[in-house]
C-alpha positions in Angstrom: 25.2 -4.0 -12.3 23.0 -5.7 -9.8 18.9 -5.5 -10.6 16.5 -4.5 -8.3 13.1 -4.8 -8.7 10.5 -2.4 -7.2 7.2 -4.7 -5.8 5.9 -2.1 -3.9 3.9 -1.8 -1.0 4.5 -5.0 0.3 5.9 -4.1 4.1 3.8 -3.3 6.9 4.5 0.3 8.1 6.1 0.8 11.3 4.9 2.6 13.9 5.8 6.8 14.4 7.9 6.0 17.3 10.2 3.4 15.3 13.3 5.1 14.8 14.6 6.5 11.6 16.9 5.9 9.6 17.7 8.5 6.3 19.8 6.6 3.6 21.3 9.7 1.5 22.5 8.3 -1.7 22.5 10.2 -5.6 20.6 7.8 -7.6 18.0 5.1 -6.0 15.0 2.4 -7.6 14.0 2.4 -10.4 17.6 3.1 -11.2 19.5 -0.3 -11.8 22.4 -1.1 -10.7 25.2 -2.1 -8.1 24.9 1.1 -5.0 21.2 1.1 -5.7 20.6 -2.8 -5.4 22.5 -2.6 -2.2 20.7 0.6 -0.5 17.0 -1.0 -1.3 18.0 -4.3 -0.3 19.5 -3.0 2.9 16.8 -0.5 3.7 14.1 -4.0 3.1 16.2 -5.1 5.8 16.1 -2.6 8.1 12.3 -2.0 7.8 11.2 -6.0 8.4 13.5 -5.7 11.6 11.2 -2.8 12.9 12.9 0.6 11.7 11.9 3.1 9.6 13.6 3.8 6.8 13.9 7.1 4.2 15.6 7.5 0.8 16.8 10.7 0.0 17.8 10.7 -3.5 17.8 12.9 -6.6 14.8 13.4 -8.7 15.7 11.7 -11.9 18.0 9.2 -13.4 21.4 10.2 -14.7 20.8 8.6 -17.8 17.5 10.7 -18.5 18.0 13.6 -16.7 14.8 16.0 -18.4 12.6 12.8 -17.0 11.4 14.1 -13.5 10.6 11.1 -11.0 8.0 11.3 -8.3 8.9 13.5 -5.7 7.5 11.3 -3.1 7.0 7.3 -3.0 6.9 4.4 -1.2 8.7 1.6 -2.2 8.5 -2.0 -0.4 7.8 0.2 2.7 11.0 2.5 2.2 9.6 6.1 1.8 11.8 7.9 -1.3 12.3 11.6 -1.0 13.4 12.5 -4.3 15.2 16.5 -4.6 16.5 18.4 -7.5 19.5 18.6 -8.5 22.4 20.5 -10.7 26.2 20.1 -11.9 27.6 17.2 -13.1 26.2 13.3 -12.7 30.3 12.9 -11.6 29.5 15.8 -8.5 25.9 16.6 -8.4 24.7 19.7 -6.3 21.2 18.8 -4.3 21.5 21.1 -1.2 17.3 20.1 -0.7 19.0 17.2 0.8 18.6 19.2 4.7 15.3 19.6 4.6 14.6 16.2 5.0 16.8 15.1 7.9 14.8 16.7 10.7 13.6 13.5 12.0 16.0 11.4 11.6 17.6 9.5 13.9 20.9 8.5 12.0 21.8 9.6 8.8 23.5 7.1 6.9 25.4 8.4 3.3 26.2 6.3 0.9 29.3 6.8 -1.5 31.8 9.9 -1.6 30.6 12.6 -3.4 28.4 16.1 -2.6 26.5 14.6 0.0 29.3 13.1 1.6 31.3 16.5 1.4 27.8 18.7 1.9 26.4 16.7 5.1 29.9 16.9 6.6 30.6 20.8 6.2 26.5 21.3 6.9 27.0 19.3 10.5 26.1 22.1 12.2 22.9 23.1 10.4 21.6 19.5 10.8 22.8 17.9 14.0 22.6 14.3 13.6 24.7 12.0 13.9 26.3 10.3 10.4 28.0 7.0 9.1 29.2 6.5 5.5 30.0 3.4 3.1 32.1 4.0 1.0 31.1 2.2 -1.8 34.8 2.2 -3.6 34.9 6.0 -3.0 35.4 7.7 -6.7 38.5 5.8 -8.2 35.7 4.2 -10.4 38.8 4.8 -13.7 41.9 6.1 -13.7 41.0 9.5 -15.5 42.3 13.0 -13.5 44.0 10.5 -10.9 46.6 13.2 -9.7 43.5 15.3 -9.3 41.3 12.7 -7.3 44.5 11.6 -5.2 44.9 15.6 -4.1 41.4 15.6 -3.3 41.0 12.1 -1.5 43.8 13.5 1.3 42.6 16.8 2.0 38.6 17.2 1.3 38.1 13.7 1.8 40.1 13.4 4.7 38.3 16.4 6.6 34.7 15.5 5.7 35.4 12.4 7.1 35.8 13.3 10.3 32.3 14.3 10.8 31.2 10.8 10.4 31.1 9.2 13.5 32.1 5.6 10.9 33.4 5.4 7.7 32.3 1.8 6.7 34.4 0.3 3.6 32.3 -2.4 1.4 35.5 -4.2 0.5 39.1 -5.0 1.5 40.2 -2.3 -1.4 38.2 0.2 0.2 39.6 -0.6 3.4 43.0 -0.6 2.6 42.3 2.7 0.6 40.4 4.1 3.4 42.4 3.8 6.5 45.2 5.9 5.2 43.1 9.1 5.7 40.6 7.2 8.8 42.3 5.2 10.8 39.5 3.7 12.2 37.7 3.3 9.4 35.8 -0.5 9.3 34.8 -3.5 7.1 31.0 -4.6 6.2 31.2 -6.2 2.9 27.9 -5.7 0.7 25.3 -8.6 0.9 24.3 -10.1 -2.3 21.1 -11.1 -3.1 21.6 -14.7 -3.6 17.8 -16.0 -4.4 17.3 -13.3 -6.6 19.1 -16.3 -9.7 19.6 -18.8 -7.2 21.2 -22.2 -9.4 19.2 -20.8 -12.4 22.4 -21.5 -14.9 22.4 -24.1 -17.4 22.8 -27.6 -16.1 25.4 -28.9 -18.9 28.2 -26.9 -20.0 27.4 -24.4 -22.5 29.6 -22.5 -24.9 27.6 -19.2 -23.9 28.9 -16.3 -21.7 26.9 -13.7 -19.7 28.5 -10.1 -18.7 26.1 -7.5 -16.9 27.1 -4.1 -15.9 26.1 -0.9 -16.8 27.6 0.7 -20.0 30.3 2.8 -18.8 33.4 3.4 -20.2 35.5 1.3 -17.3 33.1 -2.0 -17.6 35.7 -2.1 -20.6 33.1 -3.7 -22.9 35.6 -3.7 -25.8 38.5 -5.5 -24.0 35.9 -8.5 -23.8 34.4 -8.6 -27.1 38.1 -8.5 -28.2 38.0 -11.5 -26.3 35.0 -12.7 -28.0 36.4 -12.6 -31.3 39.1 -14.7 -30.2 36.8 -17.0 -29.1 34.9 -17.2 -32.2 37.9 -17.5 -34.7 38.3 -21.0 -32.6 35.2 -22.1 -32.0 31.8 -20.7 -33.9 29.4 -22.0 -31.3 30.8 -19.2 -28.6 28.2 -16.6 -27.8 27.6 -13.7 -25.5 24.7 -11.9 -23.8 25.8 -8.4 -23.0 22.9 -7.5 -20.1 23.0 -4.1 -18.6 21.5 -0.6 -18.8 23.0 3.0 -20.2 25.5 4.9 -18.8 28.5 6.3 -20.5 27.8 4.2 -23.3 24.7 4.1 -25.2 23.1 1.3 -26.9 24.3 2.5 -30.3 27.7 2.7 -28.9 27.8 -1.3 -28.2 26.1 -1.9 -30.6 28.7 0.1 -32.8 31.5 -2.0 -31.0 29.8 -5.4 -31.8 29.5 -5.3 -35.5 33.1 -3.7 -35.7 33.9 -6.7 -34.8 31.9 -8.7 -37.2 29.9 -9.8 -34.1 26.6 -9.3 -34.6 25.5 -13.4 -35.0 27.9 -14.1 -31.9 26.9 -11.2 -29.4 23.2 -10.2 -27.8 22.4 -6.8 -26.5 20.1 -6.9 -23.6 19.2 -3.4 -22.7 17.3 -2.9 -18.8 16.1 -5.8 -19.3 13.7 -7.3 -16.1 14.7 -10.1 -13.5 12.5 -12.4 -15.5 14.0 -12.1 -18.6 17.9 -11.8 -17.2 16.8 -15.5 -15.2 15.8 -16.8 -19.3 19.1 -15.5 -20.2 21.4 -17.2 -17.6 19.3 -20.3 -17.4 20.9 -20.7 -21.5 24.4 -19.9 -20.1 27.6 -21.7 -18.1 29.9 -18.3 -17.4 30.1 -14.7 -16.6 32.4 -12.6 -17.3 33.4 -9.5 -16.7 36.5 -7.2 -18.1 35.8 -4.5 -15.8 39.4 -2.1 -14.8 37.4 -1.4 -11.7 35.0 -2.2 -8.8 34.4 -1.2 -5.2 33.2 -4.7 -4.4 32.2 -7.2 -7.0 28.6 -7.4 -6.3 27.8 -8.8 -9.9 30.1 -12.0 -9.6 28.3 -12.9 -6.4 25.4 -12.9 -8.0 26.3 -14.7 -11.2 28.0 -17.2 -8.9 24.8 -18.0 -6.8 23.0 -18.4 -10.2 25.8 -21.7 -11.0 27.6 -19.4 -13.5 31.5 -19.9 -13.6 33.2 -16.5 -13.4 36.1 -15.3 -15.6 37.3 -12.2 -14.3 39.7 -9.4 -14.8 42.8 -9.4 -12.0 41.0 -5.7 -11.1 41.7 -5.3 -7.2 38.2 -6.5 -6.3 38.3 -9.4 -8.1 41.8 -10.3 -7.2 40.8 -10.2 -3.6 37.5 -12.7 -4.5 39.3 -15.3 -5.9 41.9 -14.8 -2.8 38.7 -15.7 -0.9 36.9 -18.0 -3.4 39.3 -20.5 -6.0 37.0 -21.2 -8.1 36.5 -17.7 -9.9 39.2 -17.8 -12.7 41.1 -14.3 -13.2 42.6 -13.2 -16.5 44.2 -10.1 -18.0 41.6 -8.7 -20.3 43.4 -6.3 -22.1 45.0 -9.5 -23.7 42.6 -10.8 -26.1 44.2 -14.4 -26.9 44.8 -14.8 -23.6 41.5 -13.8 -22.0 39.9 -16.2 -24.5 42.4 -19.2 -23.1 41.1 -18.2 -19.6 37.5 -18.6 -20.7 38.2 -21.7 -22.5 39.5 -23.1 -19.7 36.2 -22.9 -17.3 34.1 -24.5 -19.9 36.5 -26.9 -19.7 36.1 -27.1 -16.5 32.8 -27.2 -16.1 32.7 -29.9 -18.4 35.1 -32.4 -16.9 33.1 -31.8 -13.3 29.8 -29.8 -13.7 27.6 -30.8 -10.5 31.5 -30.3 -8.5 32.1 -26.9 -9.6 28.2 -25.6 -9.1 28.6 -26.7 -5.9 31.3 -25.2 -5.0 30.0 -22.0 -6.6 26.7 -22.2 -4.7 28.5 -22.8 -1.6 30.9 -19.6 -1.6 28.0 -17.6 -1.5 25.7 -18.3 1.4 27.8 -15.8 3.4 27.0 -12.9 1.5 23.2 -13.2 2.2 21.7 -9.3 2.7 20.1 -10.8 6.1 23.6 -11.4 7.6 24.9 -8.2 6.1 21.9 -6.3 6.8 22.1 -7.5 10.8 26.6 -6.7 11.1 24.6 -2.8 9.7 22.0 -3.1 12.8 24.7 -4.1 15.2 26.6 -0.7 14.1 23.1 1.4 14.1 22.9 -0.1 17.5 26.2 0.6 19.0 25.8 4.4 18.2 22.9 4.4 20.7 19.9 4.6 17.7 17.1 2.4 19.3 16.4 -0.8 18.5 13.5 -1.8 16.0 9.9 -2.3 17.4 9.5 -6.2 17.0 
């Protein structure tokens, strides 16, 4: 999970004949986490370079769903359209979603599910022209895989060919991707790298920092397995577990933490702000994360730009990271003993060279900065003939 912030207000509104751009996406600010962090920061982008920019979102937060949001705000100079909606948080229905493309220049969907599928087969009612990321597509766990492989080659495949791009936000999405769109492309998300920048601990520290939403695929219990490894060895190990609810509740971590005789060893941070997540790694020396999945790896990034060592799972995402970056250590988390070894060895690490290493980890991510990331998006805005931004 990547937090976002809402300071609103703060852009100057662009002009009526700016064009617009409608971001489609099911959950949006002040939901936290890793598509919403990257549709706000992009949409900031897009407004400072002269466009105007709509959410379209649904009108509450999967995790309270009886808690109504506004219907209408502005948020950093992004205007939020938020709809109702029914069904499932896995397929929500929200066919409001048309009434609010009328003046839109490009409509741009983020993530496959019933807006993907519903602005694809309801082309012709709305007439404008579309691009999707993918945003790892819906392979989020392995649970009804037959099912989602059926559906990924046939309804996937033909709402696809509405858009005239399917963008991919990794190389696993790519890879995945081009199978059923051949021409499908690669802009990898932008992290934002100021948000912690070099806020870690300056000496090594036996402390560990994971943040991610609850779900069930964050596999939360392979790393406080890991954790009580780490303790039986050395007492001084803890962990901050930072994130908001999803699948899991806080009384289900909670649960898994003192089943493990963890409860003097592991911190539960629940939504906490940016603030207080900045106090938090400024006592630590590594993330980690267990996570079986992810479309990109948005998180590390982060926790790397903060001076925090990663010890991550060999998921596809994360294999492809270190490919690009050494110094993120991978390990096999549903191993306990050795995921515990792994960790063990970055504070070693970090110990023997620690001004080496948070170079090195500062370094790798001044590439992902959301204002490169953001401009590679206006480049492809631009090359389907939407206007320019008024400078």
């Amino acid at each position: 999970m990547a937090i976002v912030e809402a300071d609103r207000g703060h852009e100057k509104p662009q002009p009526q004949t700016a064009p617009l751009i409608v971001h489609v996406v099911r959950q949006f600010l002040p939901n936290r986490g890793g598509l919403e962090d990257v549709v706000a920061n992009l949409s900031r982008q897009t407004v400072r370079r002269g466009y105007r920019v709509r959410v379209v979102t649904l009108n509450s937060l999967f995790t309270a769903p009886e808690d109504k949001l506004p219907a209408r705000e502005n948020i950093d100079g992004i205007e939020v359209v938020r709809i109702p909606w029914s069904g499932s948080s896995r397929y929500p229905l929200a066919p409001a979603v048309f009434r609010h493309l009328g003046d839109a220049d490009l409509v741009h969907v983020h993530a496959i599910d019933f807006f993907f599928d519903a602005l694809a087969w309801g082309r012709l009612l709305h007439g404008k022209p579309m691009i999707v990321t993918t945003h790892g597509g819906f392979f989020h766990t392995r649970k009804y895989a037959a099912i989602k492989k059926i559906w990924f080659r046939t309804l996937t495949r033909a709402s696809a060919m509405a858009y005239q791009r399917v963008v991919c936000c990794s190389a696993s999405d790519l890879k995945q991707f081009s199978e059923i769109v051949p021409g499908s492309m690669l802009i990898e998300n932008g992290a934002d790298i100021g948000k912690f920048a070099d806020s870690a601990a300056r000496r090594a520290q036996r402390r560990i920092v994971t943040i991610g939403r609850f779900s069930v695929n964050k596999r939360l219990d392979h790393l406080l397995d890991a954790m009580a490894v780490l303790k039986s060895r050395n007492g001084e190990w803890h962990l901050d577990i930072v994130g908001a609810e999803s699948d899991l509740n806080r009384e289900d971590v909670e649960g898994a933490i003192e089943s493990r005789h963890l409860s003097g060893s592991v911190t539960l941070h629940v939504s906490p702000d940016n603030g207080a997540i900045r106090r938090i790694i400024a006592e630590a020396s590594l993330f980690v994360s267990a996570s079986e999945y992810e479309g990109f790896g948005l998180v590390a990034l982060e926790a790397m730009s903060a001076g925090l060592l990663p010890v991550l799972n060999a998921n596809d995402a994360f294999v492809t990271l270190a490919g690009r970056h050494p110094v993120i250590r991978l390990a096999d988390f549903t191993k306990a003993e050795a995921a515990a070894t792994a960790i063990e060895t970055g504070y070693e690490a970090l110990q023997r060279a620690p001004d080496a290493v948070r170079s090195e980890l500062l370094g790798a991510t001044r590439g992902y900065s959301w204002d490169i990331v953001a401009g590679r998006y206006i480049d492809l805005y631009q090359s389907l003939d939407i206007a320019a931004g008024q400078d």
